[in-house]
C-alpha positions in Angstrom: 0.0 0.0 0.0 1.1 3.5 -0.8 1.5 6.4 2.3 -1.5 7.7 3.4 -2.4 11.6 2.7 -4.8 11.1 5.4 -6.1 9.3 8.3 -9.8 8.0 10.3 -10.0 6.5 13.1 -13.6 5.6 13.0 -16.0 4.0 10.0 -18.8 7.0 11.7 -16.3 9.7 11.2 -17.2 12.5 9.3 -13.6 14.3 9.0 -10.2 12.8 8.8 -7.0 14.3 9.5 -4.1 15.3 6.3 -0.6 13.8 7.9 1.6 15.3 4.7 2.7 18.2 3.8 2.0 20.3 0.9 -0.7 18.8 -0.1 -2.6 20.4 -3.2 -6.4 20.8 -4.4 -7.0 18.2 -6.9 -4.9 15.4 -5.3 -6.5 11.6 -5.3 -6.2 11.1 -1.8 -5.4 8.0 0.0 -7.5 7.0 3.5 -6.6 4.8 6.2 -9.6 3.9 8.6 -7.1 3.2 11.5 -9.7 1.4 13.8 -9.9 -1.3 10.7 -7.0 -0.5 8.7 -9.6 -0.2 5.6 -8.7 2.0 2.9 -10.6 4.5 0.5 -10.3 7.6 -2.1 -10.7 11.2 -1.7 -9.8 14.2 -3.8 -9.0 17.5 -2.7 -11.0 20.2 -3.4 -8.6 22.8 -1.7 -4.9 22.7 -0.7 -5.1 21.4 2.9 -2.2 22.1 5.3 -0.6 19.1 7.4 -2.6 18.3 11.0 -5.5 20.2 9.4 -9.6 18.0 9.1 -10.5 17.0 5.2 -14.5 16.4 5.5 -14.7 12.7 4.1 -18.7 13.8 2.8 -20.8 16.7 2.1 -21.7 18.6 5.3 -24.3 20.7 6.1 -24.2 23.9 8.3 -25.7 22.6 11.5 -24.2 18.9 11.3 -22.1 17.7 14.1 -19.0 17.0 13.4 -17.7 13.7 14.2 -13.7 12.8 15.0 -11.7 9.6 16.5 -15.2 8.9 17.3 -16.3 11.9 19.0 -18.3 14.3 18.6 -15.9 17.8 18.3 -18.4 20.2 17.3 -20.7 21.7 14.7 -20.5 23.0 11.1 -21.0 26.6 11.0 -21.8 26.5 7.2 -22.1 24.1 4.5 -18.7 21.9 3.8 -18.0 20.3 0.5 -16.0 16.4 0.6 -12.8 17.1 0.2 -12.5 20.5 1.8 -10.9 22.3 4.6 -12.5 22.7 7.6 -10.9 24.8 10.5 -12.3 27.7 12.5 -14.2 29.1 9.8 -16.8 26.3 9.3 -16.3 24.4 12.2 -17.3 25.7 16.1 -17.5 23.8 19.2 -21.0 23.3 21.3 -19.5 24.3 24.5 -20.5 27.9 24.2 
């Protein structure tokens, strides 16, 4: 198998997380679902830096966001798969 440009750690997550750097809109992504060691597709839709969430399908401004399992927060607008999301689509529930 071929390095992953991303990784999941669940089947019910909706976001994984880019672990290279540079990576580029337009790239054919490669998954790893870590809790199953599974793989699938994904292409970018935006460059994406390193460490930063990839949404693995559409989401829709209200969704909860689900990583490693957990629920981290909500969207905050709509989110295409294969795009970015970070603080300006994507706000915790605390407050």
């Amino acid at each position: 198998m071929s390095k992953p440009h991303l990784l999941v750690h669940e089947k019910k997550d909706t976001v994984g997380v880019v672990v290279v750097e540079g990576l580029k809109a337009g790239t054919d992504m490669l998954g790893v679902i870590t809790h199953d060691n599974s793989d699938f597709r994904l292409t970018a839709k935006m460059d994406i830096p390193i460490g930063h969430k990839v949404a693995l399908k559409a989401i829709k401004k209200g969704d909860t966001i689900w990583k490693y399992g957990q629920d981290i927060g909500k969207a905050v607008a709509d989110i295409g798969q294969g795009e970015h999301l970070h603080v300006q689509n994507v706000k915790t529930k605390r407050w």
